[in-house]
Backbone as CSV, one residue per row, in Angstrom:
resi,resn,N_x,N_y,N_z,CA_x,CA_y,CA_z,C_x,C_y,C_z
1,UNK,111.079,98.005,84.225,109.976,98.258,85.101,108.714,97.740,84.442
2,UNK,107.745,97.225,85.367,106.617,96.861,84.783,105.431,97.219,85.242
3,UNK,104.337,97.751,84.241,103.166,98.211,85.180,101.868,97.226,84.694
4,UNK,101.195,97.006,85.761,100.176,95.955,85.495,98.716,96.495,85.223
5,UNK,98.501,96.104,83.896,97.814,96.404,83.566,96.517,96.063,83.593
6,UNK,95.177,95.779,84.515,94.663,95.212,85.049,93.101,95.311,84.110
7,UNK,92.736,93.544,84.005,91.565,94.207,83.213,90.170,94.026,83.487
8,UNK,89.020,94.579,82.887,87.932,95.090,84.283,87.286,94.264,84.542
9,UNK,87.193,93.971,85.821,86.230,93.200,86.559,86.360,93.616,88.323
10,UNK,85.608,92.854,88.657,84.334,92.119,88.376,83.193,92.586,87.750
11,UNK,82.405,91.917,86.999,82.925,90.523,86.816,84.068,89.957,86.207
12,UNK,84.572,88.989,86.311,85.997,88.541,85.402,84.985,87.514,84.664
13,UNK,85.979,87.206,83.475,85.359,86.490,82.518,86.940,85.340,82.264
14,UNK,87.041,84.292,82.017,87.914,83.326,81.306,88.052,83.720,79.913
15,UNK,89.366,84.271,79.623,90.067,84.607,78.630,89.531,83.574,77.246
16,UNK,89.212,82.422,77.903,89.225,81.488,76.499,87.311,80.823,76.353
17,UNK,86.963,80.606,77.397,85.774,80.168,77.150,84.530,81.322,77.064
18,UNK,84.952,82.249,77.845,84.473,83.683,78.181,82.816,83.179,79.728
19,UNK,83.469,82.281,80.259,82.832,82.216,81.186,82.717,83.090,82.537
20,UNK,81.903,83.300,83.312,82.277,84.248,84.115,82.600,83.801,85.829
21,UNK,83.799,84.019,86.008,84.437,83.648,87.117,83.742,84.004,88.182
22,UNK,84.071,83.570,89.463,83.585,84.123,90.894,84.783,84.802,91.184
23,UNK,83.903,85.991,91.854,85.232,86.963,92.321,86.365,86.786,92.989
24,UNK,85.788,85.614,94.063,86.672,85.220,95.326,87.401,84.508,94.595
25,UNK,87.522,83.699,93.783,88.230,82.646,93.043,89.594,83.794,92.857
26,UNK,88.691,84.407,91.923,89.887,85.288,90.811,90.680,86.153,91.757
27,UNK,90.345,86.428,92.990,91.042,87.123,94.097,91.807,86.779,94.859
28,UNK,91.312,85.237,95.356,92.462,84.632,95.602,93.405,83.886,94.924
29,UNK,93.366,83.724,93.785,94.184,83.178,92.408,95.243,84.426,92.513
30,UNK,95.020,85.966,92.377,95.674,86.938,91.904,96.488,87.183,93.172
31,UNK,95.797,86.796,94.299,96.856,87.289,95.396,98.017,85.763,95.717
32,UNK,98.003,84.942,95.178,98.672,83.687,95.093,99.779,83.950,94.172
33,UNK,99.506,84.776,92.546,100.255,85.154,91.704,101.005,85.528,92.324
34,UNK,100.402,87.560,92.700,101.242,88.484,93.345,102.424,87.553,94.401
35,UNK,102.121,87.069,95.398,102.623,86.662,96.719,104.208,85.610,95.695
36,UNK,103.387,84.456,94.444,104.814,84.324,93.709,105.957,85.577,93.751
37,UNK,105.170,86.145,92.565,106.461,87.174,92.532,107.362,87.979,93.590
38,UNK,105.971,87.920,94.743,107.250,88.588,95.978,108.323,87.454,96.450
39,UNK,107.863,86.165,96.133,108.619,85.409,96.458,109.864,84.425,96.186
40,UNK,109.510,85.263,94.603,110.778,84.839,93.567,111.867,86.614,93.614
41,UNK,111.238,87.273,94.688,111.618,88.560,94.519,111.889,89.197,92.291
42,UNK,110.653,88.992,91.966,110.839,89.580,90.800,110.154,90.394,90.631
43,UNK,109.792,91.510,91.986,109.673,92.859,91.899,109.503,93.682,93.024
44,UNK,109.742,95.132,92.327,109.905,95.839,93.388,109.317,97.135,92.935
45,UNK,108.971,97.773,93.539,108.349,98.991,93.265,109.148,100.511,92.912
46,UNK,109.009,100.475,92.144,109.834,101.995,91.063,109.492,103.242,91.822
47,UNK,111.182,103.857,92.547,110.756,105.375,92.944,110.536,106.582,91.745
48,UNK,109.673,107.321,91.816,109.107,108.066,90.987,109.842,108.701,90.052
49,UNK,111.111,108.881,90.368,112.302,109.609,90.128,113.284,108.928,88.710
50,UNK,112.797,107.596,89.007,113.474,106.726,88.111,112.233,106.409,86.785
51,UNK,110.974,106.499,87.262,109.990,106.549,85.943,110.347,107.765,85.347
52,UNK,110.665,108.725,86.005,111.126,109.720,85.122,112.549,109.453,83.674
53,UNK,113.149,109.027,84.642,114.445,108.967,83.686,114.452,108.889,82.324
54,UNK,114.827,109.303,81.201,114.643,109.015,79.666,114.812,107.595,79.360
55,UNK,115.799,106.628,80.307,116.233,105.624,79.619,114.994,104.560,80.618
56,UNK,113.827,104.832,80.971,113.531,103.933,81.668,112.354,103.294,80.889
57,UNK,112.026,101.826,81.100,111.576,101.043,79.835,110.247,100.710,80.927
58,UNK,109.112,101.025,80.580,107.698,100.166,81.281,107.760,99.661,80.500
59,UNK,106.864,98.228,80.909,106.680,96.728,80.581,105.576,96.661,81.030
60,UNK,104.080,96.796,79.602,103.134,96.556,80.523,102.770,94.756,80.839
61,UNK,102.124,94.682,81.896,101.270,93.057,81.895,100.553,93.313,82.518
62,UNK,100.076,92.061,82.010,98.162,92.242,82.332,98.030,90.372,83.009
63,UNK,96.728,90.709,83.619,96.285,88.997,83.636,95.687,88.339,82.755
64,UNK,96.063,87.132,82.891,95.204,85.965,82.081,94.406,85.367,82.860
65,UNK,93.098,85.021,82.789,92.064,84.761,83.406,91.582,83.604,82.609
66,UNK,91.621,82.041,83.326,91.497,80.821,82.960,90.969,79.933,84.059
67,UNK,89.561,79.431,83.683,89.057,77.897,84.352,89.976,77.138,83.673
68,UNK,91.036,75.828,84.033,91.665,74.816,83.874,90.618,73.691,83.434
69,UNK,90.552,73.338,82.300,89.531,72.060,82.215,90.114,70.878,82.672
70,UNK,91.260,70.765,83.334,91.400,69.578,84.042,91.498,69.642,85.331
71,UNK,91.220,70.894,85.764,90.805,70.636,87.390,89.833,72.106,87.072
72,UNK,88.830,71.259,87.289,87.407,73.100,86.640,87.089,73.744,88.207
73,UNK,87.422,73.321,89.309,87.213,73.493,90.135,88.109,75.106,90.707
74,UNK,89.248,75.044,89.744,90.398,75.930,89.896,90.551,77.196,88.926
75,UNK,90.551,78.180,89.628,90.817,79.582,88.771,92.209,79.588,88.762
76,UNK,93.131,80.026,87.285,94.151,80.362,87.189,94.325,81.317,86.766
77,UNK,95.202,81.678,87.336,95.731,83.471,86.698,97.186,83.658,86.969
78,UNK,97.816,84.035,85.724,99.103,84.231,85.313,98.948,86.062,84.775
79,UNK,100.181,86.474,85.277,100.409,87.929,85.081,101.663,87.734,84.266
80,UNK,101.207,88.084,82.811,101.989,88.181,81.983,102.845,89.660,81.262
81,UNK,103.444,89.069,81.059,104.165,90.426,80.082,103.424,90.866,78.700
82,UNK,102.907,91.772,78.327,102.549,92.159,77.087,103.250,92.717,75.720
């Protein structure tokens, strides 16, 4: 199971240059991510019952927040595993 660990913004900032993103960018970047994963079906949402369980493993991830310097025009964001 994985819980996403989300980090604060707005404002968002670029992980590497520490520039500060536009919201809409980073919003529609993150809902492009999300919409991947529904579409590789690599997730699903945990009934409560099973976070309980002793043997059950969270996985946190978080985003990466990146202007591309070869297309600067483009916000990227990858939801990684931590």
């Amino acid at each position: 199971m994985a819980a996403i660990v989300n980090i604060r913004g707005p404002p968002w900032y670029d992980e590497y240059s520490g520039e500060e993103l536009p919201d809409s960018e980073v919003r529609t970047a993150m809902a492009k991510e999300m919409q991947s994963f529904n579409d590789m079906k690599a997730k699903r949402t945990a009934e409560e019952a099973e976070l309980k369980e002793p043997a059950a493993e969270v996985i946190d991830m978080c985003w990466h927040l990146h202007r591309c310097r070869l297309c600067p025009r483009k916000v990227t964001v990858v939801l990684a595993l931590n």
